[in-house]
N, C-alpha and C positions, 0 to 999 in steps of 0.2 A: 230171481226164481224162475222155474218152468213157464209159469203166466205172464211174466214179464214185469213182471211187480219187483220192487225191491227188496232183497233177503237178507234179513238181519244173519251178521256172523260175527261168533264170537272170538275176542280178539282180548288181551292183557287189559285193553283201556275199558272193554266195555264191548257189549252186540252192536256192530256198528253195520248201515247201510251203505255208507260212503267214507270213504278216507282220505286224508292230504299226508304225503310222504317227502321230506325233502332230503335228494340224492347228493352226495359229494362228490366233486369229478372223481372216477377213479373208483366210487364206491357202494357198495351193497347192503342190500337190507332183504332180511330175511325173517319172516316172524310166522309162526307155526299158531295155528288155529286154537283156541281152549274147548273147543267142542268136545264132550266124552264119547269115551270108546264106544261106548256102548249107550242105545235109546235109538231113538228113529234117525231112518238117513235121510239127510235133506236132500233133494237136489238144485243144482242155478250153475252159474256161469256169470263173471265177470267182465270187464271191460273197460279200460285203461285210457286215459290221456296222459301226454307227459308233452311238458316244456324243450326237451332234449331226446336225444337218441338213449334208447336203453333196452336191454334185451332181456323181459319178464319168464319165468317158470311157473311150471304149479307141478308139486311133490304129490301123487297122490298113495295114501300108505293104508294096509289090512292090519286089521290087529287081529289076534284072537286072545280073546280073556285079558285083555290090558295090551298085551304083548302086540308091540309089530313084526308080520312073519314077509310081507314082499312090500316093494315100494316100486312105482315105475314113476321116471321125472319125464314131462313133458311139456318144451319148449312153446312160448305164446303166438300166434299168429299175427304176424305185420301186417296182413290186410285180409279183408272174404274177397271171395272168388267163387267163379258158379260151377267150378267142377274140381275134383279131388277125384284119384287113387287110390288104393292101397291092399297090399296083403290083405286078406280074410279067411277066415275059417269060421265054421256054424256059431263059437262063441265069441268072437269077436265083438268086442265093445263099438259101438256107434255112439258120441255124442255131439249136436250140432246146437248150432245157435243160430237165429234174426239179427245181425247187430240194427235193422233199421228200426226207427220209431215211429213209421207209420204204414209200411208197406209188408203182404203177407210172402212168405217165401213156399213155394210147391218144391216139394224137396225129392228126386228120383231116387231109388237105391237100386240098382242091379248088379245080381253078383254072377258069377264068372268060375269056371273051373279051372285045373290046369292047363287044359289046351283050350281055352279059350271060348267053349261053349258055355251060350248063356243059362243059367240055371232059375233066372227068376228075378224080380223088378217088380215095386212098389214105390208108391204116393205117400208122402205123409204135409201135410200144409200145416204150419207154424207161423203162427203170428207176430204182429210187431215183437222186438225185444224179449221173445217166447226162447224156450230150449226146450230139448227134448235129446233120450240116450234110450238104448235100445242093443239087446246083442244080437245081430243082423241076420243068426239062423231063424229063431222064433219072429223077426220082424218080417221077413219073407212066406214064411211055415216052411223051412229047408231042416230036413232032418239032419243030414250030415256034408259037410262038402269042405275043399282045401281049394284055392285061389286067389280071385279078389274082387272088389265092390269098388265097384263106380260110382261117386255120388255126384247130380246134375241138380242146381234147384234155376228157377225163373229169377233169384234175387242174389247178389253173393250175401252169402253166408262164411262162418266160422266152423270147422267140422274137426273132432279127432277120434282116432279110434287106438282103443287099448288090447292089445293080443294075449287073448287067455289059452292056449293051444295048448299049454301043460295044467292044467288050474288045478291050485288055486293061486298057483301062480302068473303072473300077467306081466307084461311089458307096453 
């Protein structure tokens, strides 16, 4: 969860906080959440061990009224690191995460125009095994801009951003 707590998620076998999965050389395993469309959205972020090489996803999908209308897939992080890139615009998706269990991470954001002028930078401090997602206009107070966001923290972190620039559509 965002606090760092464990978050139950519902799965075929049950709401589970932890899971053991075993892969077959060569093979994949895919298993779609039983959460309903509709009710509160939870937020958290996961975190993975594996006995072998393996290369994890997370599908994340919109529905409207049942229906899914966009999906973007995005690939898992082999390791944190204290700085990240990337494209941005006012609604850009930020979501980052602590993976440590005892130390806090001071996490920067400053975002960037096209030519490279700075538009504005903020703090945000996350605790042990903490997450936190934010879309990076309103997390700055930037009414409108096209660029990108530099994020620096004291600790590595895990960070991905979701690009809404047509929404309700997103990648």
């Amino acid at each position: 969860g965002n606090n760092g707590l464990p978050l139950g998620v519902p799965f075929a076998q049950g709401t589970i906080t932890t899971r053991l999965d075993s892969l077959a050389p060569g093979g994949s395993i895919h298993d779609q959440t039983t959460a309903p469309h509709t009710g509160t959205v939870v937020e958290g972020w996961a975190q993975a061990t594996c006995t072998g090489p393996v290369q994890a996803s997370m599908l994340f999908r919109e529905f409207s009224g049942g229906v899914p209308i966009d999906e973007a897939g995005v690939n898992a992080e082999v390791a944190a690191t204290t700085e990240f890139a990337t494209f941005a615009q006012t609604a850009t998706g930020i979501a980052y995460a602590n993976p440590s269990p005892t130390q806090s991470a001071v996490i920067t954001f400053t975002v960037y125009d096209n030519s490279g002028a700075r538009l504005g930078s903020g703090n945000v401090t996350l605790g042990p095994l903490a997450h936190g997602a934010s879309n990076i206009g309103p997390l700055l107070g930037l009414q409108s801009f096209t660029g990108f966001v530099k994020i620096t923290s004291t600790i590595p972190i895990i960070s991905l951003s979701l690009n809404f620039e047509i929404a309700p559509i997103f990648s």
